[in-house]
DRENKOL-151809 format. One record per residue (C-alpha): residue in three letters; x, y, z. Coordinates in nm, 4 decimals, always signed. Layout:
% DRENKOL-151809
PT  aa  xx  yy  zz
PT  ALA  X  Y  Z
...
***
This chain:
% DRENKOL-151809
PT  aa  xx  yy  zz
PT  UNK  +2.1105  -5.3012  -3.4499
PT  UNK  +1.8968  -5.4902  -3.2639
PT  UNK  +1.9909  -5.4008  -2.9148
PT  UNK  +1.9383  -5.0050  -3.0120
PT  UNK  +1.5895  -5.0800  -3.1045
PT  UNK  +1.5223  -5.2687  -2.7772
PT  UNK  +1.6319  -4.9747  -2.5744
PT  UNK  +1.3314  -4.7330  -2.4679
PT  UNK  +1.2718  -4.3900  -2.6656
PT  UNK  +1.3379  -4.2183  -2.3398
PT  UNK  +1.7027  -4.3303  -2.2976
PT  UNK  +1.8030  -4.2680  -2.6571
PT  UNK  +1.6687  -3.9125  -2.5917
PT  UNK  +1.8255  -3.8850  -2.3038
PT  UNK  +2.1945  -3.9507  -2.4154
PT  UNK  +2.1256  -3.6867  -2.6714
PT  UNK  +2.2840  -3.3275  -2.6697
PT  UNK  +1.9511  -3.1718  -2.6399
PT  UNK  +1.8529  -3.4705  -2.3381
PT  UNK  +2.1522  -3.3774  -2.1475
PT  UNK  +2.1019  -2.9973  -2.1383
PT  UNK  +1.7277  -3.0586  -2.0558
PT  UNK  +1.8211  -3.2501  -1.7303
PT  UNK  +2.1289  -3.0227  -1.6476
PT  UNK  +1.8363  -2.7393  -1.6427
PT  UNK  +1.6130  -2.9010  -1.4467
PT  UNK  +1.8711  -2.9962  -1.1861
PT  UNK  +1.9698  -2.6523  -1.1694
PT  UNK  +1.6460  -2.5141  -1.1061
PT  UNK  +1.6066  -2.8073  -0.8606
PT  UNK  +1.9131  -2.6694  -0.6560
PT  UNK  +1.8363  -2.2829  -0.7356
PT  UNK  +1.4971  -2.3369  -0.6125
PT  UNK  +1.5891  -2.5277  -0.2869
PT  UNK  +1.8483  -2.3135  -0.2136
PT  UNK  +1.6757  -1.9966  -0.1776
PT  UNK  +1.4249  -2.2309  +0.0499
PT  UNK  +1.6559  -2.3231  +0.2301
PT  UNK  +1.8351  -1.9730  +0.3179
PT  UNK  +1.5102  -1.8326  +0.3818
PT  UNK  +1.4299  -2.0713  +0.6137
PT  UNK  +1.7723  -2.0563  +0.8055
PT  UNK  +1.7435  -1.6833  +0.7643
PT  UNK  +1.3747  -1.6699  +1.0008
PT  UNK  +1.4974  -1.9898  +1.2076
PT  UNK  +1.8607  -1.9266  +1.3114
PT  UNK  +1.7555  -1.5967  +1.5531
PT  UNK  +1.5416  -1.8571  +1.7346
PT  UNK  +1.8118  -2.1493  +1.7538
PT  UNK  +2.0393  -1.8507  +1.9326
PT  UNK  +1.7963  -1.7492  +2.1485
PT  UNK  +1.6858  -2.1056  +2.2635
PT  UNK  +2.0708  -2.2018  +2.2959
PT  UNK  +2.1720  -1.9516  +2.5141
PT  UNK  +1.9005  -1.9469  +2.7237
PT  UNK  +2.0771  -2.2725  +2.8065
PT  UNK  +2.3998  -2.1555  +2.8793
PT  UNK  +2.5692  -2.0617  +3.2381
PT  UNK  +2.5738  -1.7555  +3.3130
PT  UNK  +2.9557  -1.6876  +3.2603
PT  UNK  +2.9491  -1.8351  +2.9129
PT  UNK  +2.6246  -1.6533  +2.8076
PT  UNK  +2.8495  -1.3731  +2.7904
PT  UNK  +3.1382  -1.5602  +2.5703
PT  UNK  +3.1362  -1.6137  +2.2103
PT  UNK  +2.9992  -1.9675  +2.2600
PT  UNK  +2.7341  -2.0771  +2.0513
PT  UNK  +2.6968  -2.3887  +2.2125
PT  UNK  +2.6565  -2.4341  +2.5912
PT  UNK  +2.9126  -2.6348  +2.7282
PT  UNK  +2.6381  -2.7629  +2.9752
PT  UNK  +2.2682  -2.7302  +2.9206
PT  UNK  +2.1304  -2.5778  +3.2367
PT  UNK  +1.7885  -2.6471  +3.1852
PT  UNK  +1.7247  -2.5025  +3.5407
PT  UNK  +1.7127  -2.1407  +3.3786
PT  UNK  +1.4080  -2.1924  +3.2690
PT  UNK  +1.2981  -2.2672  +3.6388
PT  UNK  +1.4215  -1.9831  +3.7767
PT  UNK  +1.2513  -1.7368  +3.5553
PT  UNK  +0.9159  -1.8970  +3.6476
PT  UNK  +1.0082  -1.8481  +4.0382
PT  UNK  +1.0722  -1.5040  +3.9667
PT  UNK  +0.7875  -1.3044  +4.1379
PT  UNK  +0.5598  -1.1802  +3.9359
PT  UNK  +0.5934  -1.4258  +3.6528
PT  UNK  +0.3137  -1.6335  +3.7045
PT  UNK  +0.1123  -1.3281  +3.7490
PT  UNK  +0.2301  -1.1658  +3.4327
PT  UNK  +0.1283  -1.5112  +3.2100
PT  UNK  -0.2417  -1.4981  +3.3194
PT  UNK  -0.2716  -1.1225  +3.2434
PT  UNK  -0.2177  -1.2086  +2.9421
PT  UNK  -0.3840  -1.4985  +2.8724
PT  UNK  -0.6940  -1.2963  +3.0033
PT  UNK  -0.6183  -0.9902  +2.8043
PT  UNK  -0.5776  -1.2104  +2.5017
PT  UNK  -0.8338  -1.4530  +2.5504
PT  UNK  -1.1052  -1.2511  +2.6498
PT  UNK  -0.9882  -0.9684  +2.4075
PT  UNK  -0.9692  -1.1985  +2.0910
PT  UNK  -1.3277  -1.3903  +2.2116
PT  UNK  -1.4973  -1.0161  +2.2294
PT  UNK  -1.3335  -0.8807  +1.8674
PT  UNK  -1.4804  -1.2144  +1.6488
PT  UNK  -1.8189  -1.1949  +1.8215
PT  UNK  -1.8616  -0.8009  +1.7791
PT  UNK  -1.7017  -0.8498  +1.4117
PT  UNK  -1.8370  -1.1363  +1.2903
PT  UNK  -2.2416  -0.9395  +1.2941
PT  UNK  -2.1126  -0.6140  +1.1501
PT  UNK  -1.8644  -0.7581  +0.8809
PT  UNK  -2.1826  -0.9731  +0.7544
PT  UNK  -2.3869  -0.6951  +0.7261
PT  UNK  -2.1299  -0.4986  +0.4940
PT  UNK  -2.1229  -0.8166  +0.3401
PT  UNK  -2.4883  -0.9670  +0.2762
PT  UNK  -2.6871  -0.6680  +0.3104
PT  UNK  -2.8090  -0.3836  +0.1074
PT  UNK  -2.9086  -0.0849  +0.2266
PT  UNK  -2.8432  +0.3116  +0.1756
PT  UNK  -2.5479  +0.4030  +0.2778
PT  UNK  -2.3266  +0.0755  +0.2923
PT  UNK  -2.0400  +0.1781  +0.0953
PT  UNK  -2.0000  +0.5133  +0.3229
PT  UNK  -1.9459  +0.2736  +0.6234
PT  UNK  -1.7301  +0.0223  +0.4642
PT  UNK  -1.5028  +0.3570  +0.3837
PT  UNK  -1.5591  +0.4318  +0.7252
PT  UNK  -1.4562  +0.1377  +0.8316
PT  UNK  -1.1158  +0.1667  +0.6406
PT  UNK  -1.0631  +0.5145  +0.7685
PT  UNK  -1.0327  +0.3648  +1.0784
PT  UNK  -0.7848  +0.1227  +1.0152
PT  UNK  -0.5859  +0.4385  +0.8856
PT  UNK  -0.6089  +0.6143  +1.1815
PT  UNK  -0.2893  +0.5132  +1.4490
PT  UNK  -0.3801  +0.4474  +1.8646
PT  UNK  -0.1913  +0.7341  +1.9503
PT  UNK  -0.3901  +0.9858  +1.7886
PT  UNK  -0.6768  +0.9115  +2.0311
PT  UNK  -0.4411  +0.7959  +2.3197
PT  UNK  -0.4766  +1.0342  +2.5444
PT  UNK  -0.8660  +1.1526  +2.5215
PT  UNK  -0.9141  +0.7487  +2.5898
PT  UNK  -0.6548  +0.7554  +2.8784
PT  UNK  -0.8378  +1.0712  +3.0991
PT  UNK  -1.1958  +0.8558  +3.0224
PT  UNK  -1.0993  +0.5153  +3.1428
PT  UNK  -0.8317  +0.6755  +3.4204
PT  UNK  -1.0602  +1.0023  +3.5177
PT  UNK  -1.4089  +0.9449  +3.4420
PT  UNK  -1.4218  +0.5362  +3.5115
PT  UNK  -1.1100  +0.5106  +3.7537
PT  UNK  -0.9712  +0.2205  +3.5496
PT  UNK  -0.6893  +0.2857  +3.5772
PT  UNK  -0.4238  +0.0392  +3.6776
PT  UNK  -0.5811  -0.2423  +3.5408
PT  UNK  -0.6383  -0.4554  +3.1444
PT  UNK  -1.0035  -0.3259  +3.1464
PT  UNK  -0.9134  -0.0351  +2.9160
PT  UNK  -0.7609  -0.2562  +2.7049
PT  UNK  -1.0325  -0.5171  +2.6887
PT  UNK  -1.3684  -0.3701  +2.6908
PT  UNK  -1.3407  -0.1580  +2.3603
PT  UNK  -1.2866  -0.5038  +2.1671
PT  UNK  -1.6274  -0.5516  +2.2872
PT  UNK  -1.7426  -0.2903  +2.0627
PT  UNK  -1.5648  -0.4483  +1.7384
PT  UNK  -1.2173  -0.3827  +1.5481
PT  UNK  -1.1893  -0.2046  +1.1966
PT  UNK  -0.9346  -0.4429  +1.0605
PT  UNK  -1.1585  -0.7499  +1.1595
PT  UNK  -1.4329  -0.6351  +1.0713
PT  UNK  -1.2871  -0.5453  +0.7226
PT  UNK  -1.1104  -0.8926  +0.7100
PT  UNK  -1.4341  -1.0876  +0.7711
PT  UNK  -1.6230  -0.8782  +0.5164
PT  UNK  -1.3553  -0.9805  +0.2885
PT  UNK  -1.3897  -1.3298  +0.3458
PT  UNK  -1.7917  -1.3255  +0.3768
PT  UNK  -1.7987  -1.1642  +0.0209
PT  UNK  -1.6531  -1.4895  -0.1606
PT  UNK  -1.9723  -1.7240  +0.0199
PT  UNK  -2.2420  -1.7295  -0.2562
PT  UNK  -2.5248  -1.5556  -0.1751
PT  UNK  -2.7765  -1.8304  -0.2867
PT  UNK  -2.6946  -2.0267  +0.0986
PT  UNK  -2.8282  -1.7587  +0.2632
PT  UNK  -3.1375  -1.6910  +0.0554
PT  UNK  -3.2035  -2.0268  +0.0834
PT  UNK  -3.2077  -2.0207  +0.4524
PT  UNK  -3.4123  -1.7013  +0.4905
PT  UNK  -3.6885  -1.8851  +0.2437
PT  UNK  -3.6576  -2.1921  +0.4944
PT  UNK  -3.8183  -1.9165  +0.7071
PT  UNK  -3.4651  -1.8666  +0.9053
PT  UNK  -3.3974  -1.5360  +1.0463
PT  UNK  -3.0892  -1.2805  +0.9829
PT  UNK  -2.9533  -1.3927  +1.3568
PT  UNK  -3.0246  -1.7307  +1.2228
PT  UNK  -2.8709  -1.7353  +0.9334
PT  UNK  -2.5913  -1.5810  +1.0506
PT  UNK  -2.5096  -1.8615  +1.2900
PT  UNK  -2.6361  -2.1937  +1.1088
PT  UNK  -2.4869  -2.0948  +0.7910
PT  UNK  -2.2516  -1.8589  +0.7479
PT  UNK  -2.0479  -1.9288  +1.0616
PT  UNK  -1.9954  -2.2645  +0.9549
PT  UNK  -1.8513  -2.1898  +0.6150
PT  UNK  -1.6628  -1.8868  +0.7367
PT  UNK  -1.4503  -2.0422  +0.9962
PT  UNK  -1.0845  -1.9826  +0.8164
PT  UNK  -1.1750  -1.6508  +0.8397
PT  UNK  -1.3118  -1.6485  +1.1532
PT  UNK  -0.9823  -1.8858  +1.2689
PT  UNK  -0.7415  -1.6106  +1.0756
PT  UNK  -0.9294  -1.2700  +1.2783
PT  UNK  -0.9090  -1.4792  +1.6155
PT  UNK  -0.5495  -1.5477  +1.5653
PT  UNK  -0.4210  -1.1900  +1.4539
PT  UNK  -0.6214  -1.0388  +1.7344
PT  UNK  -0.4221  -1.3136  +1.9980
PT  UNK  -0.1183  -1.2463  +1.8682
PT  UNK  -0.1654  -0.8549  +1.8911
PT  UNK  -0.2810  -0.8970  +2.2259
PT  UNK  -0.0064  -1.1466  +2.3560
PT  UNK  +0.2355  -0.9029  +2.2057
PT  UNK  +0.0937  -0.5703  +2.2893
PT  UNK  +0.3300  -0.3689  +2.4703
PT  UNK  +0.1969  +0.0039  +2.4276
PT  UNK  -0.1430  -0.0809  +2.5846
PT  UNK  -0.0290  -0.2443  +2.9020
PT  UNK  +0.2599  +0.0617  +2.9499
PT  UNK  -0.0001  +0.3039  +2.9696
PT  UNK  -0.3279  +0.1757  +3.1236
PT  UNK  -0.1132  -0.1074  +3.3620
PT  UNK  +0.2620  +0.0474  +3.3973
PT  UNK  +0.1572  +0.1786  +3.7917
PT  UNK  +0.0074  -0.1500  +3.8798
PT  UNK  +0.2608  -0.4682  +3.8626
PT  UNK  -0.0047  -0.6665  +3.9720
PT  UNK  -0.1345  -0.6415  +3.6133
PT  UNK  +0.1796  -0.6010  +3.4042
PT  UNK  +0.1478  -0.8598  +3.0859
PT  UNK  +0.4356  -1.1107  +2.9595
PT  UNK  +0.5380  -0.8163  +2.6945
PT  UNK  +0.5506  -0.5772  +2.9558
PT  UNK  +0.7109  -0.7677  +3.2429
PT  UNK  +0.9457  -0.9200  +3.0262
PT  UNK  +1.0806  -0.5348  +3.0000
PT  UNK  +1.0947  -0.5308  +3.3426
PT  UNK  +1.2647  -0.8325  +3.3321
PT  UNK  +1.5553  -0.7792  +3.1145
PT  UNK  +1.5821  -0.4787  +3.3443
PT  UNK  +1.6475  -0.6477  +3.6203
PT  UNK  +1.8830  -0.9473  +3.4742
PT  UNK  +2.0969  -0.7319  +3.2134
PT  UNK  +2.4029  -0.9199  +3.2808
PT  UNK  +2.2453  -1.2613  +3.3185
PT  UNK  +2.1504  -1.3048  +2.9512
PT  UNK  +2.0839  -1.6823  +2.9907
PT  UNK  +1.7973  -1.5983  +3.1757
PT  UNK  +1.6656  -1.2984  +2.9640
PT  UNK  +1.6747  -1.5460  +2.6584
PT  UNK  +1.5074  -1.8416  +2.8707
PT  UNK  +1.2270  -1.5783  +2.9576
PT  UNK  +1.1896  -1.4568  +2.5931
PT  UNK  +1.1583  -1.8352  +2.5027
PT  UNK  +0.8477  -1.8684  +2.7311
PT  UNK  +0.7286  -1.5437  +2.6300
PT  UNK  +0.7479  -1.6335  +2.2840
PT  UNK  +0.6609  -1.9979  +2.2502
PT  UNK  +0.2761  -2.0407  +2.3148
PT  UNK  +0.2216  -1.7689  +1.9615
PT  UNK  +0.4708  -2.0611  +1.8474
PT  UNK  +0.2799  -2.3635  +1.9100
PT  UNK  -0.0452  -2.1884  +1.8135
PT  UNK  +0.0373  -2.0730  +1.4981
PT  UNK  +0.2109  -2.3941  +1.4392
PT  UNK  -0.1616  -2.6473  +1.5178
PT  UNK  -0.3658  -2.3091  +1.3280
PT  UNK  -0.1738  -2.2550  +1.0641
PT  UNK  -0.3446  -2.4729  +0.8000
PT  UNK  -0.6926  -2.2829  +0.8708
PT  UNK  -0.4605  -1.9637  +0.9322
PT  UNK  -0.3733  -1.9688  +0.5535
PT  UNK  -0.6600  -2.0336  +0.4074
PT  UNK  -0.8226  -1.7540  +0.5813
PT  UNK  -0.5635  -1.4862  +0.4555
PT  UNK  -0.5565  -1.6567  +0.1425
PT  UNK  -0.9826  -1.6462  +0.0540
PT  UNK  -1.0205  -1.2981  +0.2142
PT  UNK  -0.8266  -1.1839  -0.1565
PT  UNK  -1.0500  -1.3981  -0.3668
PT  UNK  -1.3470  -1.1220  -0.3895
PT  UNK  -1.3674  -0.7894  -0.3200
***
């Protein structure tokens, strides 16, 4: 009798019939739960282990049923970078999306806080105007934009097309950043105008400051729409292969090298891996960007 009442009230309940289902439940949900993790995870993952590991192989056994490569011919991944053209194609588009996702935030950032903080007739009518335009697709307006910037301007050719209209802002970012501005209480920036600061002002010693997940989520779907963009370059740059892009040349590419699929999958793993690595050091402010613009509408 005396050892039972020196044993702890959790054991005795857990040797019970009602103890044992209770942690035969809970593992169960433990394994259901991690399961589904787990195949989702091998689910988005595995296409990139294939790619990676073949991009390794020879270029006889790229074309077996392998999955492993006998040898890892790591020189692949220097001859794609001595293919001509190559080098050329990477700073294309680190200047299309560079430049291109610099120009969207700054031309975004003013008009998206002035749908947000402002009030004055007429706001709602170009907040819906600013959704319309996210409804409307690029190739409605394709080809009145192609005879300006190739007839009238002579740009023809070249990434300008593609670059200077971000200049002018983006309906989605702009839309994205209101979002996100909305949920920033409105006494900070009353405070700063009594301080005597200035709507230019305020806009850059406040609200920039406590807006940059938002900021950090619009700059990083407007890079990785640029680095991928493969219907802009094909009709502004498709003439000139001095200013083909990675998504475009990697076309060409594959073109060129349709039997040697080593190398098409060791050029898809360059293509691919610097939207890898930053989404990978972003993602935390990435997140919470995507995750506040929903807080307030």
């Amino acid at each position: 009798m005396t050892h039972v009442l020196d044993q702890p009230a959790g054991a005795t309940a857990a040797v019970t019939p009602a103890g044992r289902a209770a942690r035969r439940r809970a593992v169960l949900e433990w394994i259901a739960v991690h399961s589904l993790g787990l195949a989702a995870a091998l689910f988005f993952v595995l296409p990139f282990v294939f790619v990676f590991l073949t991009s390794l192989m020879s270029d006889t056994q790229a074309l077996s049923r392998d999955l492993v490569p006998h040898t890892w011919e790591w020189a692949n991944y220097k001859k794609v970078f001595d293919t001509p053209g190559f080098l050329t194609w990477w700073k294309n588009t680190l200047l299309y999306a560079g430049a291109g996702t610099v120009l969207t935030v700054v031309s975004s950032l003013p008009v998206a806080y002035a749908l947000a903080k402002f009030r004055f007739r007429g706001r709602n009518l170009a907040l819906m105007l600013v959704i319309s335009m996210m409804m409307l697709p690029p190739q409605v307006v394709i080809i009145p934009m192609y005879l300006f910037w190739a007839k009238q301007l002579g740009l023809s050719g070249t990434l300008w097309p593609l670059i200077i209209p971000m200049a002018f802002g983006d309906a989605f970012s702009i839309f994205l950043l209101r979002q996100f501005l909305t949920t920033i209480p409105n006494e900070y920036v009353d405070a700063a105008r009594v301080d005597g600061c200035g709507d230019l002002r305020t806009l850059l010693r406040v609200v920039v400051p406590m807006a940059k997940p938002g900021i950090a989520a619009v700059a990083l779907f407007q890079f990785f729409y640029a680095w991928n963009d493969y219907f802009g370059p094909q009709i502004y740059a498709s003439e000139n292969p001095g200013a083909w892009t990675l998504s475009y040349g990697l076309e060409s590419f594959k073109g060129a090298h349709h039997t040697d699929w080593n190398l098409t999958m060791a050029a898809t793993v360059l293509v691919m891996a610097p939207v890898i690595l930053v989404f990978f050091f972003a993602q935390k402010a990435f997140v919470e960007g995507v995750t506040l613009t929903g807080v307030k509408g």
